[in-house]
Each structure stands twice: as structure tokens, then as C-alpha cells.
C-alpha positions, 0 to 999 in steps of 0.5 A: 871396347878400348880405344888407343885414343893416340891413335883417336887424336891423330886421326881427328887431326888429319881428317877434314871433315869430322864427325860433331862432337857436342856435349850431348847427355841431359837431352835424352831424358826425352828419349827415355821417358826420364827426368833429370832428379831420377838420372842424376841420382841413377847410373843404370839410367845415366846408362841408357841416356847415353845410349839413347842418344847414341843411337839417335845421333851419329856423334864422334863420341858419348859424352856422360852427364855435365853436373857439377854438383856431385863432387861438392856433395861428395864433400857434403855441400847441400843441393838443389835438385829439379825434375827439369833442371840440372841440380844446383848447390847453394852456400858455402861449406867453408867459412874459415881457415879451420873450416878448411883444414877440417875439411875431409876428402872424401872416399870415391863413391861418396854421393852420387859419384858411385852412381855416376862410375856405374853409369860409365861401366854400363855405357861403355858396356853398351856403346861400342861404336864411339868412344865413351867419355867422363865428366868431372868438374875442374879443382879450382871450379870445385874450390870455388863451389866449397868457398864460394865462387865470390869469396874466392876470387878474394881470398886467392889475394888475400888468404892464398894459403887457404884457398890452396889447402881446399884445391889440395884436397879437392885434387886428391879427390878428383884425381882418386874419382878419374881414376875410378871413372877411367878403371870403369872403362872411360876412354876420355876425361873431360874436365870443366873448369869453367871458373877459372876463366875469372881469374888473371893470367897470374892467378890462373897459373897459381890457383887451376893449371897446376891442380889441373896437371895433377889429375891430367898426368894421373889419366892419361895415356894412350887408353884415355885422353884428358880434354880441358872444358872451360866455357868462360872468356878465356881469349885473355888466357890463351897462352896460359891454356896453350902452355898447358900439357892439354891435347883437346880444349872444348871452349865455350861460346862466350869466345870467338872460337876462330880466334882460339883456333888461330892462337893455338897450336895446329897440334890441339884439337878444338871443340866448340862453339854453338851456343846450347842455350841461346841456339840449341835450346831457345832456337827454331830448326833455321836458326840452329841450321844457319848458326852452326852452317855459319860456324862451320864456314869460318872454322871449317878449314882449320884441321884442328876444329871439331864442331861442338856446343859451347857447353852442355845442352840443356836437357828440355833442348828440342830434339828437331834443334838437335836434328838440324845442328847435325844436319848442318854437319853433314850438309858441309862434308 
């Protein structure tokens, strides 16, 4: 089912009350009898993750799995999988100006991300009461995995050439793989770009905003809505974020997210800010209750909040955790 997600972002707007919103994928591997290693590597089972948590938690929308390693290994990059944990990368793929220009984009369905454009096909084939989003990792973040994430942030000074030739690349190929995500039926983009919340102000219009307004203008429309997820501390760029062509921000929890709401226009919609590990994960029932009831009482009355975690939920998070963070959304109404 398509949604007009104009439509969609209207409404969460003038509604009070909406309903939550967290990045909620991973944790149903526990519903599904599944680990991690075999969900990443399998949309049928990407699929029917999502659909468990549908069924069980009545969210505003289905979010596909958070893993920022598949476009790094569609370029080639090496990583780490874990039957318990979300798959890591380790070293850089680039190591020179020549290395760089070698680099080759990849076709779209290289690695796993053939998999994951299955995954959303049969999720949105299934879920058809909420809209079905899609995830993929930001350019700079990206860059940042093929470079590595220290040796960028020097060579943005010292070799900015360089390091434009790789975010290049990296946008001709995330723009190609949202477009596919979006063909697959994906009624919204969510974009991590986590590692730009390390850069300056000028850095960040130079090195993410512009790569990021590539791919946004290339999906979306009123099919599909592109939301910005960075869940770094970004209060320092807030007008840089607030002057991105961007319509709904998710932020994570290292920031102060009445603060983020009171910087930015009435107009954008904001997610967040539960904390996945400290609360959601590592929490009790109380305290995920009293965290996210303390989050709604501060943020509630802004038109603009959508109640959210600060990023992914790690996929061992209990489900009682989870049961009583949407408790505490439905005891508020």
C-alpha cells in the first residue's frame, strides 16, 4: 500500500498525541526465533522481523534494520558478523589518492543490499496498516567507514579533494540503492549520518549537507518522505541542520531534544530521544516507564515531537523494556 507521506507529515504535525515512533527492527529476532548474522544476510527474514514487531507493537511506522556495514561491503570492505550483535567493519579500504580514484561504485545488489531491497519488497507486501520505512547509512558516514573514521576528519583539512572524490562516489551509489529501496515500495528513506555530527559547522556544509541533498532530492516526493537520522551532538549544528531541505529529523539521545525542538522550525517533525542502550536495553520496566513518561512531560507539548529512541534498539533489548516504553506512550494520550 502507498501512502501520500504529504499527506502523512501533515498530519503528524497537527495531531497532539502521536503514535511512537522508535527505530524498532533488530529486537524481533526474538520473536522469530532468528539471530542477527541470519537476518542481515536474508530479506525474507528481514520481512518477517518487521512484521513481527508490527504485529506486537502498535508503532507509527515500520522501520527496516539499522546496519551501517552494508554499503561499505557492497564497496568491498571487510566485516565482522556476530550472531548477537549488529555486524561491524574493520580497516580502511582506502589508503591513498589512488586508491580513491580506483575506487569503483558499485551496481545496486552488490552484497547484501540486494537482500535488503527484498526485505522491503515483502515488508511493505505484508504491512499495510503503517507506512514501511528504509534504511541506509549517510555519504559522509560512509566515507568515513571506506577512509576511516579518524583519518577523515584529517584529511577534510588536509587532502579535501580526496575525500570529495569518495563522498562523490559514495552518492552515486546511495542515491542508485534509495532509488531501488523506493521502486521496492519504501514510503520513506531514513538516512544515518551519524558521523557528521563530528564535524564543524563549516566542515559540515562542505563534507555531508551537500551529498545528503543529492540523494534526498532524488526520493523524495509525496510517495516518499526522506528523514535525516543523526545521533551525535549536534546541538552545536543546528542551524546547519535546520537549513537543510529535510522535513523530519530523528536525533539521538546525546542531545537535548526540547532543546533541538525549541531551535527548530514548527514545521519539522522531530523524533526521538530514549536512550536504546542505557534505557531501553540495560534498563528495568520502571525505569524505561519513568524515562520515557519524563520525555513525554518535557517534549509533549511541542506539535512537532514524535516520541522515538535516540537511535537503534539493540536487538537483545527485552521485550517487557519495550512493552512498558509504549505503555508510557499510551498512558500520556
Amino acid at each position: 500500500m502507498r501512502y501520500n507521506m504529504n499527506k502523512w507529515l501533515g498530519d503528524q504535525l497537527e495531531r497532539g498525541m502521536k503514535k511512537p515512533l522508535p527505530i524498532l527492527s533488530f529486537p524481533g529476532t526474538q520473536l522469530i526465533g532468528k539471530n542477527v548474522e541470519e537476518l542481515v544476510k536474508n530479506g525474507e527474514l528481514q520481512a518477517a522481523c518487521m512484521k513481527a514487531i508490527a504485529e506486537k507493537f502498535d508503532a507509527g511506522a515500520a522501520f527496516s534494520l539499522m546496519d551501517l556495514s552494508v554499503e561499505a561491503e557492497a564497496f568491498g570492505a571487510d566485516v565482522i558478523y556476530s550472531p548477537d550483535e549488529i555486524p561491524t567493519m574493520y580497516g580502511a579500504m582506502i589508503r591513498g589518492e589512488e586508491e580513491a580514484e580506483a575506487l569503483l561504485i558499485p551496481e545496486v545488489g552488490a552484497g547484501r543490499t540486494g537482500e535488503c531491497i527484498r526485505g522491503i519488497r515483502k515488508a511493505c507486501e505484508r504491512i499495510t496498516d503503517r507506512p514501511v520505512f528504509a534504511g541506509i547509512i549517510g555519504p559522509y558516514s560512509l566515507a568515513g567507514r571506506l577512509l576511516d573514521m579518524t583519518e577523515i576528519m584529517i584529511l577534510c583539512r588536509t587532502d579535501p579533494e580526496m575525500v570529495n572524490t569518495v563522498l562523490e562516489k559514495a552518492t552515486v551509489f546511495l542515491t542508485a540503492y534509495a532509488k531501488a529501496l523506493k521502486e521496492a515500495g519504501a514510503d520513506g528513506i531514513v538516512m544515518a549520518e551519524p558521523a557528521a555530527g563530528l564535524l564543524s559547522p563549516d566542515l559540515m556544509t562542505q563534507f555531508s549537507s551537500p551529498y545528503v541533498e543529492q540523494v534526498r532530492a532524488a526520493v523524495e516526493d509525496e510517495s516518499c518522505l526522506f528523514i535525516y537520522h543523526n545521533c551525535g551532538t549536534v546541538l552545536p549544528l543546528h542551524r546547519e541542520l535546520a537549513d537543510m531541505n529535510v522535513r523530519a529529523y530523528s536525533f539521538g539521545n546525546a542531545v537535548d531534544l526540547e532543546e533541538m525542538l525549541k531551535r527548530f522550525p514548527s514545521d519539522r517533525l522531530i523524533f526521538g530521544n530514549i536512550d536504546p542502550v542505557g534505557v531501553l536495553r540495560k534498563g528495568n520496566p520502571q525505569n524505561v516507564f519513568e524515562a520515557t513518561k519524563a520525555l513525554l512531560e518535557r517534549c509533549g507539548a511541542y506539535p512537532n515531537f514524535v516520541l522515538s529512541s535516540g537511535c537503534d534498539i539493540p536487538p537483545q533489548t527485552p521485550m517487557e523494556n519495550l512493552e512498558a516504553f509504549f505503555r508510557a506512550a499510551e498512558d500520556h494520550k
